[in-house]
C-alpha positions in Angstrom: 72.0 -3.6 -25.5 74.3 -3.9 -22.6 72.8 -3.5 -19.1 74.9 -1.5 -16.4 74.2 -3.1 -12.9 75.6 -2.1 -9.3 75.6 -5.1 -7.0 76.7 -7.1 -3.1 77.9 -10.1 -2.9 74.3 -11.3 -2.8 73.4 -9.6 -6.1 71.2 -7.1 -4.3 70.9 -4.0 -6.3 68.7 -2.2 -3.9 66.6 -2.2 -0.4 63.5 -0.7 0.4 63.6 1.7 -2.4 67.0 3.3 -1.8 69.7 2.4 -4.7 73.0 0.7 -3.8 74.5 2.1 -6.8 75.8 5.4 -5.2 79.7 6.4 -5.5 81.3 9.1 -8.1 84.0 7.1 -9.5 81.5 4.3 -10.5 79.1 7.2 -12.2 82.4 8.2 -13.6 83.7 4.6 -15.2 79.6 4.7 -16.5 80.1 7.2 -18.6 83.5 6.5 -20.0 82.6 3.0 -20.9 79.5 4.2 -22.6 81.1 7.4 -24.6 80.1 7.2 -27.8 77.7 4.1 -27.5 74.9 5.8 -26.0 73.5 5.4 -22.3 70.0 5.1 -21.7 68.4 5.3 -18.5 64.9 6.1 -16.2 64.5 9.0 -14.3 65.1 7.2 -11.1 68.2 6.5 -12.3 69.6 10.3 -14.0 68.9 12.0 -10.7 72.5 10.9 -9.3 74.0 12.0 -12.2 75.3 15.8 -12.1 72.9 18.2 -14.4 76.1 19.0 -16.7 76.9 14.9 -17.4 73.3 14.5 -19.3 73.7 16.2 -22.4 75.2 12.2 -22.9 72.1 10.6 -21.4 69.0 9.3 -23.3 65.9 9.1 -20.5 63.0 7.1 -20.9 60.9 5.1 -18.4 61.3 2.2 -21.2 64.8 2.6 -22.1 65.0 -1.2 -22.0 62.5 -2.0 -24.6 64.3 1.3 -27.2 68.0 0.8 -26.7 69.4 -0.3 -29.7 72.3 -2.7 -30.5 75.5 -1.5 -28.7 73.7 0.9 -26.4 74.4 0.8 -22.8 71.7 1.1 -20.0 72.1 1.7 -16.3 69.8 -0.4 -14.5 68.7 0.1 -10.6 65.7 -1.2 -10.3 64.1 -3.7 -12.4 64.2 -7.0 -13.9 66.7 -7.9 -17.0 65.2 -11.7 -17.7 62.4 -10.2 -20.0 65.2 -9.2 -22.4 67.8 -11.3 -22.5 67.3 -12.3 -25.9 68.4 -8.6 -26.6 71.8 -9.0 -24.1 75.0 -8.2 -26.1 76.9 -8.2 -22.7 76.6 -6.9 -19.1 78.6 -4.4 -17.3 78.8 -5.6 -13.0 80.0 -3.1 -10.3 80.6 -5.2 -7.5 80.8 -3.6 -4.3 82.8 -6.7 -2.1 79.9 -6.3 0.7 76.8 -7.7 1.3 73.7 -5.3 2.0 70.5 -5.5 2.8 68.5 -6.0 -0.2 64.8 -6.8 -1.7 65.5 -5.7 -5.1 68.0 -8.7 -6.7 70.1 -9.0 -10.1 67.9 -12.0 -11.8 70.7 -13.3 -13.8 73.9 -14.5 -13.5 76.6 -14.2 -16.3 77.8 -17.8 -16.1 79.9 -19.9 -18.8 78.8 -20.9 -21.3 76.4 -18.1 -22.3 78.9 -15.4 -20.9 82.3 -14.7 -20.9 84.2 -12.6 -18.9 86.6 -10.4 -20.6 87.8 -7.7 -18.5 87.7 -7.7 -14.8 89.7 -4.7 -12.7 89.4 -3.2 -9.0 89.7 0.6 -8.6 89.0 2.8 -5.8 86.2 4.5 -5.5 84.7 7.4 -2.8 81.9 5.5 -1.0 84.2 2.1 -1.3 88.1 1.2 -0.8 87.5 -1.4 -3.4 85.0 -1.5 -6.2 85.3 -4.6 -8.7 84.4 -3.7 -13.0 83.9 -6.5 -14.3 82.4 -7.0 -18.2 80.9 -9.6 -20.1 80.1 -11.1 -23.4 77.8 -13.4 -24.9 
C-alpha cells in the first residue's frame, strides 16, 4: 500500500475538521499516479472528487486495513503509524505554507527507512507552487 498525504510545512493535514488537501491539479496528479494501481479512499475523502472521476475509486471507511500490495490510498484524516508495516512508499503534496492544523502526518519518510526518488514542483489552482514528492522503502 502507498498512502497519499497533503501537507504544510508543519505536517498538518488538517484543522478543525476542514481538509487542507483542496486544489484540482493535486486531485488530478492523484489519479494519474494511481492509474491502474487502484486508489482507495473514505467517504470523507471521495466527496472532492468530481462524480465522473470515481468509476476509478474504491471507497471504504477501512480502506487502510483492505488495500492490497501496490494500491494507493488518499489519506486526510487519520493516523498511518498502525500500518507501517504494510508501507511500500508514500506519496507527499507539500503545499510550501504553514497552516493552522490539529490533525498531523505521524511519520516522517527519513533515510534510512525511506528514500526519496522523485521530487517535482508544478503549479496548481489554489497554490503557485505545490511540491510531489515520492518515496520508497
Amino acid at each position: 500500500m502507498i498512502p497519499i498525504v497533503c501537507v504544510d510545512d508543519g505536517w498538518g493535514m488538517a484543522f478543525h475538521g476542514r481538509r487542507q488537501s483542496m486544489d484540482r491539479a493535486v486531485r488530478a496528479s492523484i489519479l494519474a499516479e494511481a492509474a491502474g494501481a487502484g486508489l482507495w479512499m473514505n467517504g470523507y475523502s471521495i466527496r472532492q472528487f468530481d462524480p465522473a472521476e470515481t468509476g476509478a475509486i474504491t471507497l471504504a471507511e477501512d480502506f487502510l486495513d483492505r488495500a492490497g500490495e501496490g494500491a494507493y490510498c488518499f489519506v486526510e484524516d487519520r493516523p498511518l503509524l498502525p500500518w507501517l508495516d504494510r508501507m511500500e512508499g508514500l506519496v507527499l503534496y507539500r503545499w510550501n505554507r504553514r497552516y493552522p492544523a490539529d490533525v498531523f502526518l505521524d511519520l516522517r519518510p527519513e533515510p534510512p527507512a525511506w528514500r526519496l526518488v522523485c521530487r517535482e514542483d508544478f503549479a496548481g489552482r489554489s497554490h503557485p507552487r505545490i511540491t510531489k514528492e515520492v518515496y520508497r522503502r
